[in-house]
Structure formats: C-alpha cells, structure tokens
N, C-alpha and C positions, 0 to 999 in steps of 0.2 A: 673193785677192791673188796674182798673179802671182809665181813664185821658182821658178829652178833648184836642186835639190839632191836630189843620190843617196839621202840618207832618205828622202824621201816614200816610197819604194816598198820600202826596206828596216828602217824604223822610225818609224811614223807618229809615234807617240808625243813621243820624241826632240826629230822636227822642232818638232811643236808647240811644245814647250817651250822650244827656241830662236828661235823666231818671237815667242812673246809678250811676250819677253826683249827683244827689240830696239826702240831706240829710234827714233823717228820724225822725218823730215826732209820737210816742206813747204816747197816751191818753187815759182816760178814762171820761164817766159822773156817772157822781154818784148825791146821795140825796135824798131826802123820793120819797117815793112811788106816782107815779100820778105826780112828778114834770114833766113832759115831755122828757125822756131822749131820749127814744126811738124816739121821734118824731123830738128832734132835731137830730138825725145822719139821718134821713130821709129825714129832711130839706136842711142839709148840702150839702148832696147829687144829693138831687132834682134840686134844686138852682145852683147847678155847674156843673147839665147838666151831671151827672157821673150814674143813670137810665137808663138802657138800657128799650127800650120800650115795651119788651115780660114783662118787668118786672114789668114796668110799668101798665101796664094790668093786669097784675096778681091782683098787690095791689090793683086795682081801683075794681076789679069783688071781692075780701076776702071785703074790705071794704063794699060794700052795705050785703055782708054777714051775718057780725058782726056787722056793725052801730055803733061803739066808736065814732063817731064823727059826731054823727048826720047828718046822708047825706053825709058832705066832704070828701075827700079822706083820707085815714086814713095812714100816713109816716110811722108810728110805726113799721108796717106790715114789714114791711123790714128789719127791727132787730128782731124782737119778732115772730119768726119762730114755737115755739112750739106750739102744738092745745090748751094746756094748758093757755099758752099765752095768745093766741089769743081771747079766751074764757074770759077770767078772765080779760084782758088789761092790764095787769103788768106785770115785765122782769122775769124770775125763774132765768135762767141760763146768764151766761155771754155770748154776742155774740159780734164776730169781725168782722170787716168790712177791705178793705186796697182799698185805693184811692188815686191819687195824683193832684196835678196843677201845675202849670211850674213853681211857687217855692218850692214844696218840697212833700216828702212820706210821707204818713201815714198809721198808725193803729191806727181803733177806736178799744177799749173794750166800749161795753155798758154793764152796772152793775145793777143787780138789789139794786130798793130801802128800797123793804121790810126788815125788819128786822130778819128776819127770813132766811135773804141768805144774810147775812150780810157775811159772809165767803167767796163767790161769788165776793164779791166787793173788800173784803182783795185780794183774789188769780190777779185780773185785774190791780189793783191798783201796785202791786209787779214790774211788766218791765213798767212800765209807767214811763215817764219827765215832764205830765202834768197831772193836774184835771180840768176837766171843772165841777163845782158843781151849779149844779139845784136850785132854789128857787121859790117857787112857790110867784108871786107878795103877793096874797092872806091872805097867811097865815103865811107869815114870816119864823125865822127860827124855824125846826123842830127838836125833839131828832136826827132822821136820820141824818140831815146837818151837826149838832155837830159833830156823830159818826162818820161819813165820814170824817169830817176834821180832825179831830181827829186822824184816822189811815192812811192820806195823808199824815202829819206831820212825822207819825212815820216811816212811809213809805219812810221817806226823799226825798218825791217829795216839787220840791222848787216851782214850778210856778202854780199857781191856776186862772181859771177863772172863777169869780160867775156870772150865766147869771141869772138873774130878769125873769124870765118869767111868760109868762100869764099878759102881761103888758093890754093886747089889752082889759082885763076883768075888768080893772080898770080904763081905759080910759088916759092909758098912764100918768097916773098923777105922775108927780115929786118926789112930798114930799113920796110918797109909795118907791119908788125906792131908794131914799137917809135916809129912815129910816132904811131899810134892809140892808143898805152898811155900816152907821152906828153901824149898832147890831153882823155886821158880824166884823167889825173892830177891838169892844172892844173883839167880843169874838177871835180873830184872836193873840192876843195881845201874846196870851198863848202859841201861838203855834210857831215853829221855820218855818210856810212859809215867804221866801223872798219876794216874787214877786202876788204880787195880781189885777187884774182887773177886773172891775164891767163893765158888758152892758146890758144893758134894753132889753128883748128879747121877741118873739110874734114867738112860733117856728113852731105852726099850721098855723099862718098867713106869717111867712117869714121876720118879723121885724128884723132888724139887724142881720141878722144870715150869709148872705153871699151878701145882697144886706141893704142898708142903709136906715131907715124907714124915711117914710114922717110922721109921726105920732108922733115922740117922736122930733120934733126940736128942744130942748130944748138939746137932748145930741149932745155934740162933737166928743167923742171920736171913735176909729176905729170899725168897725163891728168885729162880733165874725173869722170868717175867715180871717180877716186882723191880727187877734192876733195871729191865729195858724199860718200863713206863718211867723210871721216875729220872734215871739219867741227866745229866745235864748234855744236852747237846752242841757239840761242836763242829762249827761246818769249817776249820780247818784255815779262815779270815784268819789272822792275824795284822791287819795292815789297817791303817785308817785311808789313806789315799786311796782318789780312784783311780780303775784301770779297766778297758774297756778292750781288747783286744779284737779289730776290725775283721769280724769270719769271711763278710759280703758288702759290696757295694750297691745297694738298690737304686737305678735309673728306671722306673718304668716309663715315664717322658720326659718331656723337654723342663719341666716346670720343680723336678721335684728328684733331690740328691739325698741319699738317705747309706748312712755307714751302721752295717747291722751287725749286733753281738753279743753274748752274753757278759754280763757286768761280772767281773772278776772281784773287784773289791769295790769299798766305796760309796760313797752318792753321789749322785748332780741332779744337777734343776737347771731348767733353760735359764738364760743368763749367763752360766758359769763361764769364767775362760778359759779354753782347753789348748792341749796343744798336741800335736803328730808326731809319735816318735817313729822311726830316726831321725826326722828329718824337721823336725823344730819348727815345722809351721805351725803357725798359732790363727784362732778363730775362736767366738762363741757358741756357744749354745743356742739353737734355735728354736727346737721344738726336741719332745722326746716320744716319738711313737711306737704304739704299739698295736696287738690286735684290736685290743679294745678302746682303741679312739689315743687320744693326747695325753701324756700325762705330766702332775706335776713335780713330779721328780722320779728316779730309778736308785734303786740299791741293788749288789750283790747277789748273785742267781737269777734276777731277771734278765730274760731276751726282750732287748730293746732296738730300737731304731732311731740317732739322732742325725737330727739336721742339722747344720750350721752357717751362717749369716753369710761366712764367707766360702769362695769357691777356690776351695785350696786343693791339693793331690793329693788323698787318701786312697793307700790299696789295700788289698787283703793282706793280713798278716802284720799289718803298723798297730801301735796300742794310744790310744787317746788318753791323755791325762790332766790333771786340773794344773792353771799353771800357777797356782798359791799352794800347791802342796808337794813334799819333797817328791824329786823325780824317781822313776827306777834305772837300774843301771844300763847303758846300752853300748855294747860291746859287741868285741868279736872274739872273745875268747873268756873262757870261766874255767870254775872249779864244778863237779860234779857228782852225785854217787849213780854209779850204774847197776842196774841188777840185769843182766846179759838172760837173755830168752834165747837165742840161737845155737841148734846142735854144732854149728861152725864156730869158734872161738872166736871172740874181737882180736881185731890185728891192730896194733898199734901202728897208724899212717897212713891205712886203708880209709879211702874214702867213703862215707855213706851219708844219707838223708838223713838232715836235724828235722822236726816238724814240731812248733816251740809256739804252741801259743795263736796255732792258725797258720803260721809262717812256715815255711819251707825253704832249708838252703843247705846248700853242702858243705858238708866240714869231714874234721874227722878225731881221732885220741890221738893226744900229741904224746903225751905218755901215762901210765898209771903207775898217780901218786904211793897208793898203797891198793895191795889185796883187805879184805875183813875175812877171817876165820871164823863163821857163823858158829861155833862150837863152844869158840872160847873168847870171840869176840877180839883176838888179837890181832895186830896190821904186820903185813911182810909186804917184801919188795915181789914185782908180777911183771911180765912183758908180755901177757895176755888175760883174757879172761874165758873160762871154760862156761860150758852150759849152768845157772841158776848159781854160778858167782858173783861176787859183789867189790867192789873197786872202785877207789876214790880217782877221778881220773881228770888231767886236764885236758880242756876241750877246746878247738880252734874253729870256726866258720869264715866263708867267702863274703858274707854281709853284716853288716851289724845288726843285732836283733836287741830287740826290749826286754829285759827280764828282772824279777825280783828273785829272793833266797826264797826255796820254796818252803822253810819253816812261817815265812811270812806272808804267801798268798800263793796256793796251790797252783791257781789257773796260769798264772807269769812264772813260775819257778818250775814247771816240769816238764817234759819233754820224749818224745821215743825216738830210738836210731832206727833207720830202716836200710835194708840191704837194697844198693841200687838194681842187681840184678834179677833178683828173686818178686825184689817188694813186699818182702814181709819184713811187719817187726822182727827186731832182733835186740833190741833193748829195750831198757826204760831209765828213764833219769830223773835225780832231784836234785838241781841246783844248789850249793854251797855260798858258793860269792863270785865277783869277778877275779878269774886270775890277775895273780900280782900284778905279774908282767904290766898288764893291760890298765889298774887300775888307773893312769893320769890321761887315758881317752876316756877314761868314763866319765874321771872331776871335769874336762874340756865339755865330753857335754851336756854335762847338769847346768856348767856355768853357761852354756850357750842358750840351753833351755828358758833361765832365769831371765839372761839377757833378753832373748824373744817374750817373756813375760810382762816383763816391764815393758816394753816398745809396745805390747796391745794395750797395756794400760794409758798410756802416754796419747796412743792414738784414741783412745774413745773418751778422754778427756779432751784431746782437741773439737773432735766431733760435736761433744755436749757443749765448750763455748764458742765455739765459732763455725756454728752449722752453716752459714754460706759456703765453707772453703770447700774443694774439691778433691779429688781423689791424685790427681795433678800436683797442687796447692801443698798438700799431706805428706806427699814424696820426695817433695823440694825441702819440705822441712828436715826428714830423716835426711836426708844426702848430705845437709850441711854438718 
C-alpha cells in the first residue's frame, strides 16, 4: 500500500506500527460519464506524492499517445487500464486503488459513469462508507447523478461528497457552484443520505482536491482530502445482534468440526449460547479460531472459525445467532429493492438463483410492488424491469433463508439474482422486511427460536446441579 513517510527509511518498525493502527475508508466516485472520476483518483494521488515515478512515466509517454488532454498529462491513465479505456477515455470496469497518509487507509473503487455499466457501479458502491459524487460545473445534474444517488442511498452509504468539478472551465464562478449544491439539495431531500459536502473542484488543475485553490477564495471550507482523513466512518452495522453467516464447514479429521465465516454483525466469546437458523438447533460456543491461534472473542468483519460443544447439523448458508439476543427474520418470502443489471428484462415468475448470505435457493418476483423513477424519484405501477431499473418487488423462495433489513446489517440483508441459464448476475437486492403475507412464519419462528433458548438454558443448569445424570437421564426429563 502506497504512503509517504520519513520512517520508512529511518524506522521501519515504528511505521509499521502506525500503519496497522489506522483505520480504514472505502469509497467510491461515481456520476455521468466525462465527470472526471478517473482523473480525480489520479489527482488524489499525484498530489500526495503516492506515484511512483516508473509510473509516472509510463502515464506521461500513454498520455502524448492518446492526447485526452490536450498535451497535459493525462491522471486518468492510472485507473483506466483497459486499451479499451484508454481509447474511448471513459471507465468500462471498476478499478481499485489502496493508499494511505498518516491519518488513515484507504480503498478507492473508481466506477464507471456510463450508463450502460451502471451495474459496475452498483457492485463498487456495495463495501463502500462513502460516495464522492462527480458534477460536471457545466452541465449540472445529469440522469447518471440521480441514478447514482439514488442507488448510494439504497445502498445505505450515509456520507456523500459532491465535488463541483471543471470549476477552472467556468472561471471558478460562485453562483455556478451554489446553484448545483442547491439542485442537489432539493433533490437529496428524497433520499435517506445523512451527511453531505460540497467543494468546488479543478481535478485536471489540482483545485481543492488535496492542496487549497487560490482560484476559488471565495470557498472556506476544507479540501477534498481534509474530508476523507477526517470523516467519520461507517461500516454500514447497524445491529447490535450477532450474525455469523456459515460460508464453510471445516472437517480436517476426526477430532475437530469447525463452521467458518465472516462475522456479519455483532460479538461472541466462547461460552455464548448460539443457535442455527433455520432449523433452531441450539449449542455453545467452544472455541473461536482463527489464523492466529484461539481467541477471546470475535466482532464484525472478522473471518473466524467456531466450534461448538455440541455436534449439531450446520451447512453452508445457515446463520448462527446468540440465543439472548433478538432473532432475524427467517422466511420464505420478503420485500425487496432490486437494481436489475441484465440486458434481458426481469420477468415476473421466472425462476432464478437467490444467493443470500452464502446460501443458494431458487425463487423467483412474485410481483413488483412499484417502479422508482430515478429522475424524479416517483413510484408507478411495472410488470417488468428493464436494464439499470430499480423496483420495489416481492420475493418468494423454495427454502427458508435467515435474513435481516439491509438498513440494519449489510451482510443478512443483501442478495443477487442470478440467471439459471447463463449464470450470470442479473440483479442486486436490498432487503425491506418480511413480506406481509409471510409475517406469522416469521413470529412462529423467533417464538420457536426463544423456546430452543430456554431448553439450552434449562439443560446446562441441570448439568451444573446434577453432574451424575446422563444424556439418557436429561431426555427423559424434556419428554415429560
């Protein structure tokens, strides 16, 4: 990972240890096509001295190449890797970058703007805590700007930064800048982002972007890199329960069961009581392993490995949860928002692949609830969904699956549809709630869930006073 600093060379150690210390900010740009996206992560970069200079060279000799920029060097180059790219001067594919400064990590996604890979920017958009969204000074906002916001929102990223760009084409004039923060306002109105900041940007020239323009004296506020260090980070948690969602089952031998996965929300610590959903088998906690040996507890984004005392039936795609904290819902039908990736239209009844959290099962659109009009933000009535439309839809599966609203825990609330034939995505989804219909299998089984809570409580209180009894002895008890 790319970072400037005087230790490297004069105290490895040191740096280390303030590098693994810092906290991490994923982002993406997004916006219509030709807003500059590429050229600010090129800026960003350039500007903080994070170019290495073979590299630099490279872009300088591609740049008189291709000419996008009339003579100047051309930043772009540095994200926009493909010959296709490079040819055409717009993003196809999403690309990453990872750099840091002495306050903090990062990963950029750059997105493309077209509309046409509007799916590209849905997949970026997904592990990001922030949008930096593009506006061209020029032309104001575009369909793209909307669309983008639009599925940032849904996306439940809470912090947005609109950067003004191409100010330097306008001659840094005021009223341009404060009519677009205006238009983005009312239309912002609509959406659930908390957190929004506007800065006048020049990303060819370097205005505000990591150094503070002489050009725009008129703005106060911080540059674009004073916004990303100082941010507060949201990884998009909302839930206090944990949730563990079972990717793999490890059997290396005879001796040793281990259910592997990344912790979705949450804590636990050996001991804890857990339970298996669907299917409400209950056990504790054993051990909680990992690379680096055993540990005393797990949180959220770590990939973990636990054991459990009992030898219950966990498979791939069940979600472990603590059985003293509220359940999530487990169903076979919800509510959903879709943002459809496929040039083939969703067909409402057509079967395809849910894949929800590790889990795989077939289902399919029972119907869509409403269309969204990225534009204007209003719902109409739909009996399909075209390429990079968006539709509240309800949803039916052959299994019941575990899920939370994905405003409340990203990794249990989301999901992609996949075409059985092709096998490729073809949507993306963010969970709402359970549908109606469905809601009194879900109360059935949280209350069954509860009910298996209590019985492991019950049973390890028998265990603690009457350690002679047997496993015989224990069962006789339940059956009466």
């Amino acid at each position: 990972m790319s970072h400037q600093s005087n230790l490297i060379a004069s105290d490895i150690l040191t740096y280390l240890k303030q590098h693994e210390n810092k906290d991490m900010l994923r982002f993406i740009t997004c916006g219509n096509v030709d807003d500059g996206k590429s050229t600010l992560i090129g800026r960003l970069l350039h500007d903080s001295k994070l170019i290495f200079e073979d590299q630099l060279a490279a872009i300088q000799r591609d740049s008189q190449k291709y000419n996008t920029t009339d003579g100047d060097i051309d930043l772009a180059l540095l994200v926009d890797g493909l010959q296709a790219e490079r040819e055409q001067g717009i993003t196809i594919d999403v690309a990453y970058r990872y750099f840091s400064t002495d306050k903090r990590k990062f990963i950029i996604a750059d997105c493309p703007g077209h509309e046409q890979y509007t799916r590209n920017m849905a997949t970026g958009a997904s592990t990001s805590n922030l949008a930096i969204i593009l506006i061209d000074a020029r032309r104001g906002l575009q369909t793209q700007t909307r669309r983008h916001s639009f599925i940032v929102s849904l996306l439940g990223i809470k912090h947005v930064i609109v950067a003004v760009n191409k100010m330097d084409l306008v001659d840094f004039d005021q009223s341009v800048f404060e009519k677009i923060k205006s238009d983005y306002l009312d239309f912002a109105e609509q959406l659930t982002i908390s957190d929004i900041h506007f800065v006048p940007i020049s990303a060819l020239r370097g205005d505000n972007v990591v150094n503070a323009s002489t050009h725009a004296s008129w703005y106060k506020g911080p540059t674009l890199m004073t916004l990303l260090e100082t941010v507060t980070v949201d990884q998009g948690i909302h839930l206090d329960g944990f949730r563990l969602p079972v990717q793999y089952v490890n059997r290396p031998h005879l001796d040793f069961r281990g259910f592997c996965g990344t912790v979705a929300a949450g804590v636990v610590k050996p001991g804890d009581a857990v339970i298996a959903l669907p299917s409400g088998k209950q056990s504790r906690v054993k051990a909680i392993v990992t690379y680096e040996g055993e540990q005393a507890s797990a949180q959220a984004g770590q990939a973990i490995t636990l054991t459990l005392e009992d030898e219950i039936d966990i498979s791939r795609g069940d979600v472990l949860v603590k059985a003293d904290e509220p359940s999530p819902n487990v169903s076979t039908a919800f509510d959903a928002h879709i943002v459809w990736m496929n040039e083939q239209p969703l067909q409402v009844g057509k079967e395809y692949v849910f894949k929800l959290a590790g889990k795989q099962v077939f289902g399919r659109v029972e119907r869509i609830l409403q269309r969204v009009d990225v534009n204007s933000l209003a719902t109409s009535a739909a009996t399909q969904l075209a390429l990079n439309e968006i539709g509240l839809c309800r949803i039916s599966v052959n299994a019941p699956v575990v899920f939370d609203a994905y405003k409340a825990c990203r990794g249990t609330g989301s999901f992609i549809l996949i075409d059985r034939l092709s096998n490729a995505t073809a949507g993306a989804g963010m969970i709402v709630a359970t549908a109606q219909a469905d809601s009194v299998n879900t109360e059935e089984a949280s209350d069954l869930a509860r009910l298996r809570a209590f019985e492991l409580e019950l049973n390890q209180l028998v265990r603690k006073h009457f350690p002679h009894w047997g496993a015989k002895d224990i069962s006789k008890l339940f059956s009466r």
